[in-house]
C-alpha positions in Angstrom: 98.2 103.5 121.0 99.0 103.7 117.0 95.4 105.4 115.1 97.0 105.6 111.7 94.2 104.8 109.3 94.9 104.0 106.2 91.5 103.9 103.2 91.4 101.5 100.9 89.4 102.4 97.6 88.2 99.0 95.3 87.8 101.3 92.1 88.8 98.1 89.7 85.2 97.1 88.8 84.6 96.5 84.9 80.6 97.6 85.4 79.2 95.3 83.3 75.6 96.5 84.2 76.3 99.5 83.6 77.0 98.7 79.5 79.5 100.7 77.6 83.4 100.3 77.6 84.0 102.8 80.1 84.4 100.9 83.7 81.8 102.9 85.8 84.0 104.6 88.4 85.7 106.5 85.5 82.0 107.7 83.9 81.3 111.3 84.4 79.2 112.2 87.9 79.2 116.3 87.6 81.7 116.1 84.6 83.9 114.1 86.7 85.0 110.5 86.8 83.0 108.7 89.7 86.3 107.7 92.1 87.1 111.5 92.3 84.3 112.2 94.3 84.9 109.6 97.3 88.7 110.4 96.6 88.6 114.1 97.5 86.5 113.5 101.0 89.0 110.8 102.1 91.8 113.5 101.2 90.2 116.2 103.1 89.3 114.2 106.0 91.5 114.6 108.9 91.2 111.3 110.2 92.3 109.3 106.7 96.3 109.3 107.1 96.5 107.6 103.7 95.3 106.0 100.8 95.5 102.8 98.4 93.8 102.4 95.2 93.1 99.4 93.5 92.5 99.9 89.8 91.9 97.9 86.9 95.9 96.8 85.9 94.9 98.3 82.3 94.0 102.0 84.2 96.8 102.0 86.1 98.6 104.5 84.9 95.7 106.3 83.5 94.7 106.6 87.4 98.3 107.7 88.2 98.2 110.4 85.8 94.9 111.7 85.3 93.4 110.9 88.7 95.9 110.5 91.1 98.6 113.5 89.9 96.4 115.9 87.8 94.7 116.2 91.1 97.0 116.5 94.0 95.6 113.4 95.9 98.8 113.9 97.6 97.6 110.9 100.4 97.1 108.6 97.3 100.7 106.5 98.5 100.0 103.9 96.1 97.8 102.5 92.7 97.6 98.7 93.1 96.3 96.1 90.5 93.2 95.1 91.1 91.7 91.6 91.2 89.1 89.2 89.1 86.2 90.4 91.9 85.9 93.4 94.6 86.8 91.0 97.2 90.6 90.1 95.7 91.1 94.0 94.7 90.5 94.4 98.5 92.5 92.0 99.8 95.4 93.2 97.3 95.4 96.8 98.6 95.4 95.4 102.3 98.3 94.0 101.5 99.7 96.3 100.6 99.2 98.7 103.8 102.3 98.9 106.2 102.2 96.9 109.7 102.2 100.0 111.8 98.7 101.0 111.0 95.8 100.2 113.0 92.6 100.5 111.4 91.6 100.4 107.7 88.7 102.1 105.9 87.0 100.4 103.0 85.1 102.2 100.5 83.3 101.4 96.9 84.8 104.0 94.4 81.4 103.8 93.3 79.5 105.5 96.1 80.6 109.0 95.2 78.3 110.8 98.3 80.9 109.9 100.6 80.7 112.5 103.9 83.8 113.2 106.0 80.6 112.3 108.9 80.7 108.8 108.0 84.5 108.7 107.7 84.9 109.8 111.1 81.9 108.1 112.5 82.8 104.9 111.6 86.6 104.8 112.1 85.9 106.0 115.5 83.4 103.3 115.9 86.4 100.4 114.8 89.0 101.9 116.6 86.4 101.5 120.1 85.0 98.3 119.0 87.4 96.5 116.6 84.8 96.5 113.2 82.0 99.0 112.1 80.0 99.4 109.1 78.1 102.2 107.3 74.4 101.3 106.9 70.7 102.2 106.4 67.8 100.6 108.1 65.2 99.0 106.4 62.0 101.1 105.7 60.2 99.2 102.9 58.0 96.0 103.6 60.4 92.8 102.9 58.8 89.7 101.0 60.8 86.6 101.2 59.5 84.8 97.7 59.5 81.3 96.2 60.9 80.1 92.8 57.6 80.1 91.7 57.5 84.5 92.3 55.0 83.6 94.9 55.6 85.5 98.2 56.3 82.8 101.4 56.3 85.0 104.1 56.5 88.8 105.3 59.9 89.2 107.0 60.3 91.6 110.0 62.0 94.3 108.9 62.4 96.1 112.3 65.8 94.2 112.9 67.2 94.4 109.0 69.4 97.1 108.1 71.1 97.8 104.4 74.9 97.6 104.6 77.0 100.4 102.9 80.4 101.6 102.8 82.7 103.3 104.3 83.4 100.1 106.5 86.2 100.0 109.1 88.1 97.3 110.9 91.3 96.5 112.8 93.7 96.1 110.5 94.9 93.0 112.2 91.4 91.2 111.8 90.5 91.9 108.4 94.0 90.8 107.2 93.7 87.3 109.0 90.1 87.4 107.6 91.0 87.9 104.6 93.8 85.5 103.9 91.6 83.0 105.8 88.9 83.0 103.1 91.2 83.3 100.7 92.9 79.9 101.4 89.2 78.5 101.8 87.6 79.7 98.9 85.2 81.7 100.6 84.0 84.5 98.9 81.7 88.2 100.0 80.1 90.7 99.0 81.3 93.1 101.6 84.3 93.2 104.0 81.6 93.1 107.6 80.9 89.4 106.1 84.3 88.1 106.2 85.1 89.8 109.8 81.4 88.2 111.3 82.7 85.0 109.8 86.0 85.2 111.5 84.1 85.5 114.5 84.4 89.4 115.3 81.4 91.3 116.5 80.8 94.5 113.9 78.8 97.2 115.0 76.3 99.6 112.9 76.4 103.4 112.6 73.5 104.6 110.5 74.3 106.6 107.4 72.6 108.5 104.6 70.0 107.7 101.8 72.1 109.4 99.4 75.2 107.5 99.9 74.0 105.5 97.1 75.5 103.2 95.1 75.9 103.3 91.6 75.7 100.5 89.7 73.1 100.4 86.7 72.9 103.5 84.0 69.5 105.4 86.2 71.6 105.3 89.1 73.6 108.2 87.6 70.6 110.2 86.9 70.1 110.2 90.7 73.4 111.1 91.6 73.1 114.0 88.9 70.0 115.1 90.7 71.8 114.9 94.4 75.1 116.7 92.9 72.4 119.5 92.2 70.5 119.6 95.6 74.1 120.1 97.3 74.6 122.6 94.9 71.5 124.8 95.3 71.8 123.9 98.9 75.1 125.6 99.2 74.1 129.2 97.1 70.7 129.3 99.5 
């Protein structure tokens, strides 16, 4: 049986909430842009065959030569234009990924803590079960609240869990998916959404608290402040 797996990286985000001109997943994390970080795990992992990046069309060859060439992402086969929302950039990098592979790995270029765990974790989950997601379970109390910003109810949180990426699929299903919402106008937040509305079971492996995501300018003060525990972790 085929188990080429091929990563797709959305990195084509403008990061309005972050402010600034800079799209976030080229700000500095650790005096680097953002995608390198997720980059360099999915190059070192043994399981990733190759990668696709979709990039704003303006970046694109700023990624090719700054990102992609200056550092030897040598499983970087190609830089694809990315679309209006994640979704489209997603669903123009699957595209672009050859018939003979069997599963695909999504991740956000802007969840730089990436582990080769999860990347191996979770494509071995999809290539067993067909679809498998990265994500944390719920720890705080969940209110469910009106218009008014009165709480309605306390949901049970022992059954909710917070989806993250990496997320991996058949290739097959999240193609059909894909062009199936597409046609109909339907539109996601994540990739697991589309493949549950297909019809396709997805299962869960639990990740990390760090693999945060960062979206909004304090978010990069954490992922300063987790760059420097792994750092002083290491020299202990």
């Amino acid at each position: 049986m085929n188990t080429r797996t091929v990563a797709l990286v959305p990195a084509a985000g403008r990061g309005l909430r972050m402010g600034g001109s800079v799209p976030k997943q080229f700000l500095a994390l650790g005096g680097q842009p953002l995608v390198l970080h997720s980059l360099r795990v999915l190059q070192a992992s043994s399981i990733i065959d190759e990668i696709i990046l979709a990039v704003p069309q303006s970046e694109m060859d700023y990624c090719l030569k700054e990102i992609v060439t200056k550092h030897h992402f040598t499983k970087v086969i190609k830089v694809v234009p990315g679309g209006h929302e994640r979704q489209d950039s997603v669903r123009h990098a699957l595209e672009a990924v050859h018939d003979d592979v069997n599963v695909v790995l999504v991740h956000d270029a802007v969840r730089p803590f990436l582990t080769e765990s999860m990347v191996e974790e979770v494509v071995k989950a999809a290539r067993a079960k067909g679809a498998a997601i990265i994500a944390l379970p719920m720890k705080d109390t969940v209110k469910q609240v009106g218009v008014d910003h009165v709480i309605e109810r306390t949901v049970d949180r022992q059954s909710l869990w917070l989806a993250q990426t990496p997320q991996a699929f058949r290739r097959d299903w999240l193609l059909a998916a894909h062009r199936k919402a597409h046609a109909e106008g339907v539109r996601a937040t994540d990739d697991a959404y589309l493949i549950e509305w297909a019809g396709h079971p997805v299962s869960v492996v639990e990740g990390s608290g760090e693999n945060i995501k960062v979206t909004r300018p304090e978010d990069m003060v954490i992922g300063e402040a987790i760059l420097a525990s792994r750092k002083a972790s290491k020299n202990v």
